[in-house]
Backbone bond lengths (Angstrom), bond angles and torsions (degrees), N, CA, C in turn:
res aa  C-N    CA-C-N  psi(-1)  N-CA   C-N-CA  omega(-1)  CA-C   N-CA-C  phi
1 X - - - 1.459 - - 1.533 110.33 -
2 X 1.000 136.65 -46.26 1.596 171.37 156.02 1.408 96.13 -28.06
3 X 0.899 111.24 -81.24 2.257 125.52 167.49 1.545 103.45 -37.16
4 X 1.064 123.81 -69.44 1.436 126.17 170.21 1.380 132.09 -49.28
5 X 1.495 111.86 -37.83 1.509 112.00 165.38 1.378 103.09 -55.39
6 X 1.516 117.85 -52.25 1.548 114.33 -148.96 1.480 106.27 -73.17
7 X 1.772 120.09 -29.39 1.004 137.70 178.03 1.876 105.01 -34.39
8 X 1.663 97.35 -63.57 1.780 117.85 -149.35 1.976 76.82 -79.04
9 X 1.226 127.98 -15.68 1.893 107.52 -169.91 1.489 100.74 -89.65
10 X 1.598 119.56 -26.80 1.157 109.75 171.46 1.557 118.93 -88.04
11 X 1.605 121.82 -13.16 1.834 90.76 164.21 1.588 92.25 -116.21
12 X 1.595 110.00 68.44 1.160 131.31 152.94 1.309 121.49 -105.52
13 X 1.088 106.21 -43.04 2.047 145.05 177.42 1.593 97.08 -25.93
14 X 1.342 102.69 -54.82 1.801 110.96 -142.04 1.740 78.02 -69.75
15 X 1.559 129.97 -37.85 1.417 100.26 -148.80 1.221 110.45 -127.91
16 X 1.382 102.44 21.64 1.837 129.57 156.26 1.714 92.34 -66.07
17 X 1.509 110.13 -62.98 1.362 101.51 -171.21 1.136 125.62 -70.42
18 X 1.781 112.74 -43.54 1.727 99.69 170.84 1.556 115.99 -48.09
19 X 1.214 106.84 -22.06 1.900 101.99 170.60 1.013 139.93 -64.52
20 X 1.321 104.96 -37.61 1.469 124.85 179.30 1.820 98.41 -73.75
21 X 1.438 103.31 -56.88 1.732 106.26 -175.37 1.384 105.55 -52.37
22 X 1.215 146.57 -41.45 1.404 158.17 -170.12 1.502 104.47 -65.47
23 X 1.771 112.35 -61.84 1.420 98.01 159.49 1.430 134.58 -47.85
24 X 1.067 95.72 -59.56 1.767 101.52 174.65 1.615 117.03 -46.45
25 X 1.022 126.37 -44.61 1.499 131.44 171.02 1.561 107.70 -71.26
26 X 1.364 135.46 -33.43 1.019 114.17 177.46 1.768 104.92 -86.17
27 X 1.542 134.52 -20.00 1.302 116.74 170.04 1.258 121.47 -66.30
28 X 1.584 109.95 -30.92 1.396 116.09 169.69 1.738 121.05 -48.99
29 X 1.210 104.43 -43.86 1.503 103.77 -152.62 1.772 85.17 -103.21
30 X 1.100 137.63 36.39 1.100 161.93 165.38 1.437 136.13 -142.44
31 X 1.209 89.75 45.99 1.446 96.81 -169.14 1.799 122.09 -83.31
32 X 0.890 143.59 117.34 1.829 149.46 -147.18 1.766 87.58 -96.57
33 X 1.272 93.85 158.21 1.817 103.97 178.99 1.869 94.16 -142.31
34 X 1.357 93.14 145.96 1.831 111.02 -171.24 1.414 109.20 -136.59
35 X 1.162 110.15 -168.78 1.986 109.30 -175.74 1.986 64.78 -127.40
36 X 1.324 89.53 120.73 1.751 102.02 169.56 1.850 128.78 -71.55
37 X 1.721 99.00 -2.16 1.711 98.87 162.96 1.306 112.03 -88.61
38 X 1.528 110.68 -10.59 1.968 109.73 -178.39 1.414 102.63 -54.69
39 X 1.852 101.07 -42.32 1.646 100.09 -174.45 1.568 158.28 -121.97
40 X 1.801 73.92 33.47 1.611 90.59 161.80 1.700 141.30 -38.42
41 X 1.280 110.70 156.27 1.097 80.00 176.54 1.595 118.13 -102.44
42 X 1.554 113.53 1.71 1.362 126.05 136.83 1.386 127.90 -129.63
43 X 1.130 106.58 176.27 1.836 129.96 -160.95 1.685 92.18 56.34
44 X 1.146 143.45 55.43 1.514 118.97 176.19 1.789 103.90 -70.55
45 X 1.786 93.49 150.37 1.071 92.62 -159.99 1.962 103.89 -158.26
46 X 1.319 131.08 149.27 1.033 116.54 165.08 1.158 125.82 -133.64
47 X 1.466 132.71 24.71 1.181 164.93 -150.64 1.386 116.92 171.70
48 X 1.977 107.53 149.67 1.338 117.05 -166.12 1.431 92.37 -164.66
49 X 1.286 103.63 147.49 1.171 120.56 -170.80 1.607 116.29 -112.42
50 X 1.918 110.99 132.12 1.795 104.62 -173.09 1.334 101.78 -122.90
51 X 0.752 127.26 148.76 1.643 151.10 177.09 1.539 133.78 -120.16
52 X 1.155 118.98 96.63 1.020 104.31 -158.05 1.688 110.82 -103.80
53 X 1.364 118.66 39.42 1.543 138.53 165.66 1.093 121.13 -42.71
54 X 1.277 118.74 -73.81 1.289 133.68 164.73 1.900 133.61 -61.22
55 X 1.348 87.78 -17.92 1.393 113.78 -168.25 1.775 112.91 -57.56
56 X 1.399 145.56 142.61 0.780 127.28 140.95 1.796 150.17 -113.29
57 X 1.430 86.20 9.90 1.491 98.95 161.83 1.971 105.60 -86.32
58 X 1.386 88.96 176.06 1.529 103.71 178.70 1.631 119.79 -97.17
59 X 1.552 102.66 -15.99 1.591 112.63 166.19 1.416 121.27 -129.95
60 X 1.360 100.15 149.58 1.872 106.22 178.81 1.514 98.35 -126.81
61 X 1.564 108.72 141.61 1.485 126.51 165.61 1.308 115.01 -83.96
62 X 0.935 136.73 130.87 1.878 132.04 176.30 1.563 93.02 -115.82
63 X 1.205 111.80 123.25 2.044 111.39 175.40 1.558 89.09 -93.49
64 X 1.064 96.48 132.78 1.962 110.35 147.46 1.420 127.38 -121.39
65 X 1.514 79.38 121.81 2.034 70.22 174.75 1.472 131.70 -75.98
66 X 0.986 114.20 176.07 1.844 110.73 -175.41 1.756 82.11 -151.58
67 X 1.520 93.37 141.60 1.762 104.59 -168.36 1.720 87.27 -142.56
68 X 1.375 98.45 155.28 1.585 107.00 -158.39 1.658 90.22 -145.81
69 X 1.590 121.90 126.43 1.178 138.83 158.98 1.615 117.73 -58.40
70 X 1.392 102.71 151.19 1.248 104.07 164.24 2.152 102.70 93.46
71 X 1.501 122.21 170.10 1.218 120.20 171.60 1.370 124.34 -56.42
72 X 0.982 113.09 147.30 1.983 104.01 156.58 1.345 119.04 -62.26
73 X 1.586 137.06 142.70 0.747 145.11 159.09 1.699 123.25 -99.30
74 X 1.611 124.58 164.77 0.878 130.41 -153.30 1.674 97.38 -102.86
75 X 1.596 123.29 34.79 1.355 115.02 -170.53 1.401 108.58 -157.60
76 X 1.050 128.20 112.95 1.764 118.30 -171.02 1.500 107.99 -44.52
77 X 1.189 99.92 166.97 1.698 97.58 -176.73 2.027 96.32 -158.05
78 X 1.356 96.51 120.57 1.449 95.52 169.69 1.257 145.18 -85.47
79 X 1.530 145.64 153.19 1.158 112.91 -168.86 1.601 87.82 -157.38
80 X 1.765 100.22 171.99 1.753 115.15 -165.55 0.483 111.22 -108.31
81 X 1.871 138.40 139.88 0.462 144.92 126.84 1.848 132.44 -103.77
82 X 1.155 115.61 -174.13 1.858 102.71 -144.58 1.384 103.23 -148.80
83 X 1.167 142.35 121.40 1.751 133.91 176.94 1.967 98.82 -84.93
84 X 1.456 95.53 122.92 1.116 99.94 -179.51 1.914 118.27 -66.93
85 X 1.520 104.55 147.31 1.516 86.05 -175.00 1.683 136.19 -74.72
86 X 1.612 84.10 1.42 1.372 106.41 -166.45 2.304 111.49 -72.63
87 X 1.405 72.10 -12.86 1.816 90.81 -167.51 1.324 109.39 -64.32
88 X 1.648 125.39 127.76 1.333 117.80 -172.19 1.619 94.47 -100.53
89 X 0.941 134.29 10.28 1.767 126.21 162.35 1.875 107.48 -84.26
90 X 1.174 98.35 138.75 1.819 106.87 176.75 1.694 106.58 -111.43
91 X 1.460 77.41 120.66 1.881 105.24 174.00 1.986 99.16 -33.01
92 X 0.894 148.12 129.21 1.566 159.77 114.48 1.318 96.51 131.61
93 X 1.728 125.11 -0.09 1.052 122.27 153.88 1.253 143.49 -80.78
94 X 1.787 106.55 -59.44 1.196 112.03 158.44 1.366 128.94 -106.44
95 X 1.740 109.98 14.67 1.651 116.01 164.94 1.134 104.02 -172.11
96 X 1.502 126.92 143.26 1.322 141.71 170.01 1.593 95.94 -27.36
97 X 1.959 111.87 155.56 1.004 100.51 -178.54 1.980 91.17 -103.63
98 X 2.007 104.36 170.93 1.557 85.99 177.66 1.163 115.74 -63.49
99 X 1.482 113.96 172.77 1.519 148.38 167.75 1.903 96.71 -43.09
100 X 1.064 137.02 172.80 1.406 132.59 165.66 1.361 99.75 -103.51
101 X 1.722 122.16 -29.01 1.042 115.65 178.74 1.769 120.03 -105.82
102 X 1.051 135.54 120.78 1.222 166.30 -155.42 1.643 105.87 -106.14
103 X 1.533 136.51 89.22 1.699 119.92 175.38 1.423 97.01 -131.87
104 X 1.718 104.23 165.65 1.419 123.32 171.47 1.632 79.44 -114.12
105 X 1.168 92.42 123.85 2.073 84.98 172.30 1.266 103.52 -91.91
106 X 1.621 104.58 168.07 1.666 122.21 -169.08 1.714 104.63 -47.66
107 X 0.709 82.41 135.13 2.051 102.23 166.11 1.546 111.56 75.71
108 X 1.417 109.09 12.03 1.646 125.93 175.59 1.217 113.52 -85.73
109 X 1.487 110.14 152.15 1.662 101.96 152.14 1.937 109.26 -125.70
110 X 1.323 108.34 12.05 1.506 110.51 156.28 1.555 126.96 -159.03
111 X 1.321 110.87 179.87 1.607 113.06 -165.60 1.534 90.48 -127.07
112 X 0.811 107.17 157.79 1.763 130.40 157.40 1.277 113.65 -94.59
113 X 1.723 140.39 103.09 1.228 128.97 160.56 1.920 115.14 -75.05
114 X 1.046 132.74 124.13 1.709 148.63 -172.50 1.565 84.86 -97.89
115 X 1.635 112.87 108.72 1.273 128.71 179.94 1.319 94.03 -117.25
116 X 1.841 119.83 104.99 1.175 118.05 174.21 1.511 97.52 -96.11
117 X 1.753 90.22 152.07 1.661 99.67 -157.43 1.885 86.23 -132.22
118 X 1.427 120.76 127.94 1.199 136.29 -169.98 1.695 119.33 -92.29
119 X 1.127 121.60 119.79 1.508 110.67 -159.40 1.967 94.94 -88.03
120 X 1.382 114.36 127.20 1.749 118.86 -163.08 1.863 89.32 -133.08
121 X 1.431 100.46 139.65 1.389 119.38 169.92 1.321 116.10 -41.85
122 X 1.671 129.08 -47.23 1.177 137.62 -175.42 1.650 88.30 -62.45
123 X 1.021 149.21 -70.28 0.986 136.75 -146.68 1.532 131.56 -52.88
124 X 1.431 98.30 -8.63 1.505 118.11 155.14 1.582 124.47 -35.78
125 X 1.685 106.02 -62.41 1.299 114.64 -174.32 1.767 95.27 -109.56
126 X 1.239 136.07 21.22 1.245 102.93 172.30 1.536 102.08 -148.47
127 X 1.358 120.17 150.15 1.532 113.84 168.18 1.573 109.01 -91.81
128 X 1.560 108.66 142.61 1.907 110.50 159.11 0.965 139.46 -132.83
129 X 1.026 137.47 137.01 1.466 130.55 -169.71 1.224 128.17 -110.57
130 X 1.870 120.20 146.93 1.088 116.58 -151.20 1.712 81.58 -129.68
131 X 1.566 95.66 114.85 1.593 111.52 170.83 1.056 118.42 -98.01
132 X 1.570 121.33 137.77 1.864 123.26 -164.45 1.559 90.59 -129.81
133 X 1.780 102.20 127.39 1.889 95.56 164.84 1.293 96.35 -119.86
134 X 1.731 115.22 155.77 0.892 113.21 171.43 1.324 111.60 -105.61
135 X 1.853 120.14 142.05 1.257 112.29 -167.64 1.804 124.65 -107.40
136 X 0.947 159.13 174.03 1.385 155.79 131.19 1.288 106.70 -14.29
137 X 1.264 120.18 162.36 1.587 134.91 146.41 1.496 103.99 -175.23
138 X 1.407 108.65 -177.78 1.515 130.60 -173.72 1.833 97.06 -58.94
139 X 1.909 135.98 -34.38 0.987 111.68 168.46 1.499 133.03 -101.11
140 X 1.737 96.48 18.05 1.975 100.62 179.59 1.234 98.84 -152.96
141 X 1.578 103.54 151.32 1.728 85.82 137.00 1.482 118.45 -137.67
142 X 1.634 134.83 -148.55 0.776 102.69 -143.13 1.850 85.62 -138.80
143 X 1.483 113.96 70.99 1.817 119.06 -171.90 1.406 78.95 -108.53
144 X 1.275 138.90 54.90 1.336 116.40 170.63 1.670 79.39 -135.55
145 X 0.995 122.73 74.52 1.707 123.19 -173.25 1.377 111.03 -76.98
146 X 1.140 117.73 -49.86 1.491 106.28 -151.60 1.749 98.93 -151.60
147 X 1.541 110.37 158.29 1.476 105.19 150.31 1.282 118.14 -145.53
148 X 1.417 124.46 156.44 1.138 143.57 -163.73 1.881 104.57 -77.66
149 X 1.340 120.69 128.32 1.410 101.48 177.95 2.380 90.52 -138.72
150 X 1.363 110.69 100.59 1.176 76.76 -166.79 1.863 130.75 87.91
151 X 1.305 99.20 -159.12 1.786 83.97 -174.46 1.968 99.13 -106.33
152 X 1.438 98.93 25.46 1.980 101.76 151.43 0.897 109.78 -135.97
153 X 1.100 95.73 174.66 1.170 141.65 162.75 1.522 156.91 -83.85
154 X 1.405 126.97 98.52 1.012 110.07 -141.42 1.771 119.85 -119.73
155 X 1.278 127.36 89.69 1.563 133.38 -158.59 1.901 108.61 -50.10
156 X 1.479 97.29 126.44 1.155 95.67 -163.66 1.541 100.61 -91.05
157 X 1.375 121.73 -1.03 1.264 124.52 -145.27 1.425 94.37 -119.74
158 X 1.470 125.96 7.30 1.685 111.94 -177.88 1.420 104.58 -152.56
159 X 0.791 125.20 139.63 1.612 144.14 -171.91 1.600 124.79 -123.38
160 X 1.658 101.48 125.33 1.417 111.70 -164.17 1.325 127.52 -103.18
161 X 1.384 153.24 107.67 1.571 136.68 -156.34 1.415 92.80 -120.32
162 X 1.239 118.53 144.76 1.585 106.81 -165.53 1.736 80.29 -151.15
163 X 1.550 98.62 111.44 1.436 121.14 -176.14 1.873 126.17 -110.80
164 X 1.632 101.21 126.68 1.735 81.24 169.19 1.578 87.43 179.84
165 X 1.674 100.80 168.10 1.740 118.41 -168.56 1.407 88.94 -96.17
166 X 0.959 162.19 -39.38 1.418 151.68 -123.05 1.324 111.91 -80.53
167 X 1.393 105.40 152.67 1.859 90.39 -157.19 2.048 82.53 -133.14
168 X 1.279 106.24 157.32 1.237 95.30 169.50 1.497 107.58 -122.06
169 X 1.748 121.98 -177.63 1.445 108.30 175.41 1.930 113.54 -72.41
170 X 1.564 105.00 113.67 1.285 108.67 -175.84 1.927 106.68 -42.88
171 X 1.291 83.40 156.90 1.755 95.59 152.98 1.286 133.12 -20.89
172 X 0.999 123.02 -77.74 1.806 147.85 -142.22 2.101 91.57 -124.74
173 X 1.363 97.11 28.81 1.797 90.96 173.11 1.217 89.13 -112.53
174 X 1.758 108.71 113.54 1.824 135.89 -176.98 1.273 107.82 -91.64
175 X 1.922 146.45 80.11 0.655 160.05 -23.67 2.109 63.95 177.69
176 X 1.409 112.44 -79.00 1.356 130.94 -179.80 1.554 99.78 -13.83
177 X 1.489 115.30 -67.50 1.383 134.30 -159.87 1.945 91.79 -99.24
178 X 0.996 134.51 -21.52 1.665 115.66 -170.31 1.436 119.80 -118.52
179 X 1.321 103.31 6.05 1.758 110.37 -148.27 0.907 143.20 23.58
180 X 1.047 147.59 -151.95 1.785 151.41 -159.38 1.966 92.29 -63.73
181 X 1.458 112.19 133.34 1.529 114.12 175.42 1.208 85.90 -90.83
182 X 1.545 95.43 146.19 1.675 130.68 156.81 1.461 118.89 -162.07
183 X 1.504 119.26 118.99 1.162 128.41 -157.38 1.622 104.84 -40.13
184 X 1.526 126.82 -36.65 1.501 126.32 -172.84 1.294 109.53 -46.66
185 X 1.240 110.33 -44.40 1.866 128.24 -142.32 1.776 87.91 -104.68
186 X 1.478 132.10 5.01 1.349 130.01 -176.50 1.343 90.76 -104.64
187 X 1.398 125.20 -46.38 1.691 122.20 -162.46 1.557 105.20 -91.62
188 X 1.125 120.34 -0.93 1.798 142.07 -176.71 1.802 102.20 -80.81
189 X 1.265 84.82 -51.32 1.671 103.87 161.65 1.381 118.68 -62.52
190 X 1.168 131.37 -64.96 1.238 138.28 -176.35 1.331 102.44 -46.28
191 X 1.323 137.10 -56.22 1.694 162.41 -165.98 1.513 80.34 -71.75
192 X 1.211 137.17 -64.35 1.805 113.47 -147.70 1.177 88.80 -82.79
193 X 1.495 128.29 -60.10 1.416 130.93 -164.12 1.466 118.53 -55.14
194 X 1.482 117.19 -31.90 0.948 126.60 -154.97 1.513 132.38 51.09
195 X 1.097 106.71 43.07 1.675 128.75 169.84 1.343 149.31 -87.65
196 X 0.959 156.28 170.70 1.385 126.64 176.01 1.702 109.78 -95.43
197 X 0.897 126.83 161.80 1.585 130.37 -179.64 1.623 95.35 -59.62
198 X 1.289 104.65 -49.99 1.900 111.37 -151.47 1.437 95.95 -35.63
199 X 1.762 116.15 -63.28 1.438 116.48 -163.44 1.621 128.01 -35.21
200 X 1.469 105.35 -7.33 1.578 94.22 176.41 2.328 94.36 -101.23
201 X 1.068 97.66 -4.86 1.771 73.57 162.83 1.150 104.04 -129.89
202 X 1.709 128.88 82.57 1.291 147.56 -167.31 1.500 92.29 -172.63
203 X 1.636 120.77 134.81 1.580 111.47 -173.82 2.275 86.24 -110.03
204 X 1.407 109.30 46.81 1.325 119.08 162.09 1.467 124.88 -76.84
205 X 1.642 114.88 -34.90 1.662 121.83 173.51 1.591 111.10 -80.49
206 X 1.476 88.39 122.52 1.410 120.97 -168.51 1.995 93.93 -82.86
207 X 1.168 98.70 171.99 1.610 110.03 -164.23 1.420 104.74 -80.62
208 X 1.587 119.50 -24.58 1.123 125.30 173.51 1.353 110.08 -84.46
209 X 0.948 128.38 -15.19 1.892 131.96 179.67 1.544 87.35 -83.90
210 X 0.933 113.64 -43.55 2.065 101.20 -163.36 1.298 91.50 -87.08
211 X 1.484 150.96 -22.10 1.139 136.41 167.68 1.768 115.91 -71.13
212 X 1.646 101.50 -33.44 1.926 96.03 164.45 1.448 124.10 -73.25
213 X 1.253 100.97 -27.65 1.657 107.05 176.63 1.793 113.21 -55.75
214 X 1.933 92.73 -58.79 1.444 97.63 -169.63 1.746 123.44 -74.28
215 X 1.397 98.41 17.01 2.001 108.28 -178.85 1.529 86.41 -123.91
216 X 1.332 132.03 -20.20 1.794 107.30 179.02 1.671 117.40 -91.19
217 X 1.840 95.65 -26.42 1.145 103.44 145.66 1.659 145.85 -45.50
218 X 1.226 102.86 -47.60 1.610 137.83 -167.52 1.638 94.95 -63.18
219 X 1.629 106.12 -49.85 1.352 122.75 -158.30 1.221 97.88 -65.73
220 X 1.605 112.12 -54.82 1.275 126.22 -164.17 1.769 112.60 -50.10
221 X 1.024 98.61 -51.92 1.893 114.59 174.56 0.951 109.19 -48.67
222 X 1.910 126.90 -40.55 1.315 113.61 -163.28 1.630 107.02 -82.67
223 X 1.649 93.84 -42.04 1.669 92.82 179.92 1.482 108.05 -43.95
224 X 1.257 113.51 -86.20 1.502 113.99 154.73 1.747 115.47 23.67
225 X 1.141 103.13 -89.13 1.549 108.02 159.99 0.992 142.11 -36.22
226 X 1.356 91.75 -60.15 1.509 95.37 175.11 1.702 113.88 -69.58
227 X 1.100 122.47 -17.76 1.632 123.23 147.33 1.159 133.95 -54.76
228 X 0.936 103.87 -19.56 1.659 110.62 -178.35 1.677 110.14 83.34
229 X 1.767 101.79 42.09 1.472 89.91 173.94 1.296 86.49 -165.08
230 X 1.464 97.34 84.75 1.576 125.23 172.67 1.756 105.24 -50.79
231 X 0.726 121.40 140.92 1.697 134.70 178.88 1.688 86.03 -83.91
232 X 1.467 107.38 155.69 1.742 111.28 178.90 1.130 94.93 -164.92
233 X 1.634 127.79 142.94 0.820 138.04 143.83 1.783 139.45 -56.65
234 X 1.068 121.30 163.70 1.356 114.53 -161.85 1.804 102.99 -66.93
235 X 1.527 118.46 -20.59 1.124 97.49 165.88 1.590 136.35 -111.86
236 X 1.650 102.25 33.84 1.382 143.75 165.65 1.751 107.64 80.30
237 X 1.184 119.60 16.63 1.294 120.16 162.68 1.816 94.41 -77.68
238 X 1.466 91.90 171.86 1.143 110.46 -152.07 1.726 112.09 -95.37
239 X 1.247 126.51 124.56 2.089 112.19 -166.19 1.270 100.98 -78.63
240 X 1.096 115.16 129.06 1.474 141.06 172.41 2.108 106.99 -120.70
241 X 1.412 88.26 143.36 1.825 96.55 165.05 1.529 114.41 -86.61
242 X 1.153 144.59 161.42 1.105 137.42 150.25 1.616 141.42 4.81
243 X 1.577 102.79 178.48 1.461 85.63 164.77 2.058 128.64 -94.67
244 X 1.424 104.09 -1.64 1.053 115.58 -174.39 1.618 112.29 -59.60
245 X 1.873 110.61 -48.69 1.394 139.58 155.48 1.340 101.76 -16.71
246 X 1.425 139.06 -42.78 1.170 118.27 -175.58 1.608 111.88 -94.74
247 X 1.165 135.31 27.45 1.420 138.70 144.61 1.313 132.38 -109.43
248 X 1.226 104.42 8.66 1.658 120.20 164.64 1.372 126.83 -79.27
């Protein structure tokens, strides 16, 4: 009985392996392409948000990855991607437009897309978004749709950049000691004080820091004045600190 089992496992052999090889060649030559933060195995994600508030250059890069199933191969292989039409940002306006050419190079299994993102006046009052799909072609396609994280869902196949300058009144801006917020009179600060913006959404400034700020400030305005070069706000009233400013 023993002889016979072993008999039927060895002219079993030959088509255990053509099976296995058959799979393998068909995952290969089927290989699916994704935006590779959909599928982490944390923070999954397909969208991110840039701000350029704090910022002081005029452009930001956002990298995205693109992750590709299946082995590496020994041959570049290109692939599509597509700006969705739904996107209220415009290609050479508010970001480089893509590359025409798109590759996973030989022996890879991903690319980095360099999404330069353009800093534009409108972006003051408005947010936009820059939607990426990824498409089929002759070297992918695209059954790797989606994944489950929880009770969503999360599209592996499209990518979201959600862009804008707009700043709101931070946290820790003490109204008592800074008066009325307005982004002018925040970076006016930054420039005299020489500070970083962050510190007003950080609960790090102590009562005595916002009381030195708002008298070197205070000072600053009056000299100012008394020069004959009144500080003004963007809607030409005049920048003032708080009400504390008047016991200094």
């Amino acid at each position: 009985m023993k002889k016979i089992i072993n008999t039927i496992a060895v002219l079993m052999l030959p088509l255990v392996f053509a099976s296995c090889e058959k799979e393998l060649m068909t995952y290969d030559s089927e290989s699916s392409i994704y935006f590779s933060d959909a599928v982490k195995d944390l923070g999954n994600t397909n969208s991110s948000d840039i701000t350029f508030t704090f910022a002081k250059g005029q452009d930001s890069i956002k990298s995205i990855i693109v992750g590709v199933t299946g082995t590496a191969v020994n041959w570049d292989r290109e692939y599509k991607v597509s700006v969705n039409p739904g996107s209220t940002a415009k290609a050479g306006v508010h970001f480089d437009a893509l590359p025409e050419k798109l590759v996973i190079k030989k022996n890879a299994l991903r690319d980095t897309i360099k999404l330069r993102i353009k800093r534009t006046p409108d972006m003051l009052t408005n947010n936009f978004s820059i939607v990426l799909d990824l498409n089929p072609n002759e070297n992918f396609n695209t059954n790797l749709m989606e994944k489950t994280q929880g009770p969503n869902k999360i599209s592996c196949l499209q990518y979201s950049v959600t862009v804008s300058d707009q700043i709101k009144k931070p946290q820790y801006w003490i109204e008592f000691f800074l008066g009325n917020f307005t982004r002018k009179k925040m970076f006016k600060m930054v420039e005299v004080l020489n500070v970083s913006p962050e510190i007003f959404t950080k609960p790090t400034m102590s009562p005595t820091e916002m009381s030195l700020y708002t008298r070197v400030m205070n000072r600053y305005f009056l000299e100012q004045k008394a020069a004959g070069n009144t500080i003004l706000e963007d809607d030409n009233t005049e920048m003032t600190m708080g009400p504390y400013a008047q016991y200094l």
